[in-house]
N, C-alpha and C positions, 0 to 999 in steps of 0.2 A: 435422604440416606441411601448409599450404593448397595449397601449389605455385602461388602467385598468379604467377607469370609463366608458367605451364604455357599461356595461351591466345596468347599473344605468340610463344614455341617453337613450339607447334606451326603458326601460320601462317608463321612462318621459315620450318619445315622443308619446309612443302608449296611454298613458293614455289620453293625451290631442288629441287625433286623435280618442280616441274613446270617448269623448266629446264633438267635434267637429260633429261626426257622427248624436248625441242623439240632438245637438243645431238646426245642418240641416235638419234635417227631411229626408233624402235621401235611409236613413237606408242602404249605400252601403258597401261593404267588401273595404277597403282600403290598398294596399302593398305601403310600405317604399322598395326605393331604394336608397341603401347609394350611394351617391356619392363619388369616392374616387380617384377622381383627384389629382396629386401632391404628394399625399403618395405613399408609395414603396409596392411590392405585401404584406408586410404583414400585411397592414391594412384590406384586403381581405378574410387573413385567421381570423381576431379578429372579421370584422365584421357575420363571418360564426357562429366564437364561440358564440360571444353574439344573432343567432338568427336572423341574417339581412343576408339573403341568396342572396337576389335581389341585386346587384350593380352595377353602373352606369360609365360611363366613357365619358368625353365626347371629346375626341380623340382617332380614331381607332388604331394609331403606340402607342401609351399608353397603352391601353387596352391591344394590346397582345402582349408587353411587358410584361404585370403584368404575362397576361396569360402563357405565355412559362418559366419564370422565374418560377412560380410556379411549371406549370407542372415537371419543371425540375428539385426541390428540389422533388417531387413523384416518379423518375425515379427509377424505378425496385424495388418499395415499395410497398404493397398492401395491401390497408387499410380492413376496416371491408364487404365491399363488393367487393372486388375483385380488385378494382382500381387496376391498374398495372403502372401510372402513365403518359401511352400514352394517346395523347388528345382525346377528347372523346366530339366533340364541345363543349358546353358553358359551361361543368362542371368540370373545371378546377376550382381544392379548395374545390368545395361541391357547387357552387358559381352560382345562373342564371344569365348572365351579360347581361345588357342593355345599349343600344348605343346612348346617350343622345343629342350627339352634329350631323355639320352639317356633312355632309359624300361628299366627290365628287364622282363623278362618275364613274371613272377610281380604283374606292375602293369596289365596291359595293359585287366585289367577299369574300371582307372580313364580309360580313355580316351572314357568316356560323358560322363563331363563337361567334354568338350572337341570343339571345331567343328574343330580340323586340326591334325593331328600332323606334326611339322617332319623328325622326325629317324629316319627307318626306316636301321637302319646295317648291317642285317643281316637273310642269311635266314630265321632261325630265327627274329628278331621279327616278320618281316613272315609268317610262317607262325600263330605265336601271335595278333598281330591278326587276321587272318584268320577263325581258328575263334573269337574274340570276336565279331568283326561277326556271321560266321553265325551263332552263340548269339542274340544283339539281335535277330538278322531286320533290320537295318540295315547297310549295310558302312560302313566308319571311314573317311573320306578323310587321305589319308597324302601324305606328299612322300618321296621318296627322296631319303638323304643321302649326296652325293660328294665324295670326296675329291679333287679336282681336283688338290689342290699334292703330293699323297702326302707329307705328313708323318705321321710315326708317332705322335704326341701330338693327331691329329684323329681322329675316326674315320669312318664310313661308305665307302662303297663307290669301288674305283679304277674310272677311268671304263670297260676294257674291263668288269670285273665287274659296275659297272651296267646296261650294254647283257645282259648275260645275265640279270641280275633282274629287267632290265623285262621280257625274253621272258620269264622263268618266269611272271608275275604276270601275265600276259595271262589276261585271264575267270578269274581266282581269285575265289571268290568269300569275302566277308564284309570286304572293303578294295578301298577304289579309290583309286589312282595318278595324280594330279590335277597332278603336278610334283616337282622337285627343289629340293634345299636346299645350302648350298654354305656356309663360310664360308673368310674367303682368310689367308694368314699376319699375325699380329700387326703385324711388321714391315715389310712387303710395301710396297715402293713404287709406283708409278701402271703400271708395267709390270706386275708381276707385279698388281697386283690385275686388271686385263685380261683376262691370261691367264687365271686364274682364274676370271672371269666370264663370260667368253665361254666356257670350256672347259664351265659348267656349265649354260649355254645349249644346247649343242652335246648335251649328256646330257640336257636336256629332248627335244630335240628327236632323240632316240633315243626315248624315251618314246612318244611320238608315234608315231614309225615303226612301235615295235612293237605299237602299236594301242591307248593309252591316252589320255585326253582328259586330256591331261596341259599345261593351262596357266597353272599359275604356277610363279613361280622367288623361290623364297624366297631373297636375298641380298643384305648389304651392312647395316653397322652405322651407328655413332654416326660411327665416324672415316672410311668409304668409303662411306660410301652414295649419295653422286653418281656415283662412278663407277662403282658397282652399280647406277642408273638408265639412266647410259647405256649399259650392256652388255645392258639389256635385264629387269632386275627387275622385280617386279609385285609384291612384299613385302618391304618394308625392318623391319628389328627394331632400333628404336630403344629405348635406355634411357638413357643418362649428357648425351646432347642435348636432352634434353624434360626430365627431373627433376632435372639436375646428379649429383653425385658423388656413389656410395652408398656407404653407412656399414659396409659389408661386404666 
């Protein structure tokens, strides 16, 4: 599939993401991470073409599937800078790849090939990243993920428990805590995603207090992400509004 209207989408989507900006008052810089679950690596290279460098995966053996397969249509090619087609961590395609979903922990070594991990749901993972970064001599930038609506079918952290992980994780070293992640109920009408948004605002900005240079706020889909703009987003994870309905 070319996704020939993938450049049309995504100027849609920025116009109403930078309406959403001017409604919010928040005045923040916003990336679109295409989501490209289910499609094969060359929804990867189309969404490079059209402009959408950021993409999101949210299984790791998926991811670098895309990723190796790619790299390996590159193999002994070298593009306008030099690419030779050997990995090069997360820019495999032209492509910054984000790790949307939940990660185990016995995985965490694969977090090398990936520029920002969305979904820290817990102590024990965010302790496991940790001695990975210090292993690398690099730390891993993470987002912490809150459960703002407290449903039992989301996971990540309720918001007082966040405020205590963001204290634990002050000068930890081998990950740094750069924002929260948030996603709101399926069903969730214009109220409740609000609350949601803002509540996961509010958990950023816990972040912060307890001394993390914590600013972005990963939140808001295909079907809410305007009004995850105006609550203050700085990462929208789009997939089913830029590539249509997946086959999975």
């Amino acid at each position: 599939m070319d996704f020939p209207h993938l450049p049309d989408h995504h100027a849609e989507v920025r116009a109403k993401i930078n309406a959403a900006v001017g409604r919010g008052g928040h005045g923040q810089a916003v990336r679109i991470v295409a989501v490209t679950k289910t499609h094969g690596p060359e929804v990867v290279t189309a969404a490079v073409a059209a402009g959408l460098r950021d993409v999101g995966e949210n299984k790791v053996q998926e991811a670098m599937a895309k990723q190796d397969a790619l790299t390996a249509a590159l193999d002994g090619a070298s593009d306008a800078t030099g690419h030779t087609g050997k990995w090069e961590g997360s820019a495999a395609a032209g492509a910054t790849w984000h790790l949307i979903g939940h990660l185990q922990r016995n995985k965490v070594k694969f977090l090398d090939r990936f520029s920002l991990f969305h979904a820290v749901d817990s102590s024990r993972l965010a302790d496991a990243i940790g001695e990975f970064g210090v292993k690398r001599g690099t730390p891993v930038d993470v987002l912490l993920e809150v459960n703002v609506s407290g449903e039992d079918s989301k996971g990540g952290f309720a918001n007082d428990a966040l405020a205590r992980e963001a204290q634990r994780l002050v000068g930890r070293a081998g990950l740094r805590v750069i924002g929260v992640m948030t996603m709101a109920p399926f069903d969730a009408d214009e109220a409740m995603l609000r609350r949601v948004f803002a509540g996961a605002r509010r958990a950023r900005d816990l972040c912060v207090a307890a001394g993390h240079e914590a600013h972005e706020l990963s939140m808001g889909m295909s079907g809410d992400y305007e009004v995850a703009v105006e609550e203050g987003a700085t990462i929208v994870r789009l997939g089913t509004i830029l590539f249509g309905e997946r086959t999975q």
